[in-house]
C-alpha positions in Angstrom: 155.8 76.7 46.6 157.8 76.4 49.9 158.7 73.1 51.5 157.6 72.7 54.6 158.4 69.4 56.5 155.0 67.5 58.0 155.4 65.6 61.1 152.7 62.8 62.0 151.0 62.6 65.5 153.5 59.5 66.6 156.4 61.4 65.0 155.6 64.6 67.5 154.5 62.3 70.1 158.1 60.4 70.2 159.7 64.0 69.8 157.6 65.4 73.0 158.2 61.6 74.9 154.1 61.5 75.0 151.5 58.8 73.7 149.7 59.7 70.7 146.7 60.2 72.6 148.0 62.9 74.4 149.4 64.8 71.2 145.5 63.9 69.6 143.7 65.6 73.0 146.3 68.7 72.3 145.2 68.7 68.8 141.6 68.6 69.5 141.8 71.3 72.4 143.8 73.3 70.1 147.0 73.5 72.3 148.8 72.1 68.7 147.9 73.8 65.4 147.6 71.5 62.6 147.2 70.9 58.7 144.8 68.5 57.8 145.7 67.5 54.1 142.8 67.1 51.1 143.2 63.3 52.3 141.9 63.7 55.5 144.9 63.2 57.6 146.5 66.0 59.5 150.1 66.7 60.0 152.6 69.2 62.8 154.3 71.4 60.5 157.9 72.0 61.7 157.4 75.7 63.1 154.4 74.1 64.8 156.8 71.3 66.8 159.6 74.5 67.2 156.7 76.5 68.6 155.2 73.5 71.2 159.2 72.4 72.0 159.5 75.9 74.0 156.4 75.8 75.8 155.1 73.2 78.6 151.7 72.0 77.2 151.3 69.6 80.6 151.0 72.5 82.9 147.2 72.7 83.0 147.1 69.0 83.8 149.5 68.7 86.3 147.7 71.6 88.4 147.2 70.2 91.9 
């Protein structure tokens, strides 16, 4: 089994300088892809974070 490193919501949310909120609404409107573990919780796996670092996920809400 490979190990892949998890990040929490407020772990991506200080990487991406964002509330956890916001990183929750991207999760829910599946802008972020995440792994929900058998406890519940869900976790940014580090290809995830590589993946959202290279793109600009506020685009659609700073349309004017």
């Amino acid at each position: 089994m490979m190990n892949v490193k998890l990040y929490t919501i407020s772990e991506v949310a200080k990487i991406l300088r964002v509330s956890r909120q916001t990183v929750y609404n991207w999760v829910k409107s599946g802008k972020i892809r995440v792994v929900r573990l058998p406890n519940g919780f869900i976790r940014i796996t580090e290809d995830e974070l590589k993946r959202i670092l290279n793109m600009d996920l506020s685009d659609e809400e700073s349309e004017q």
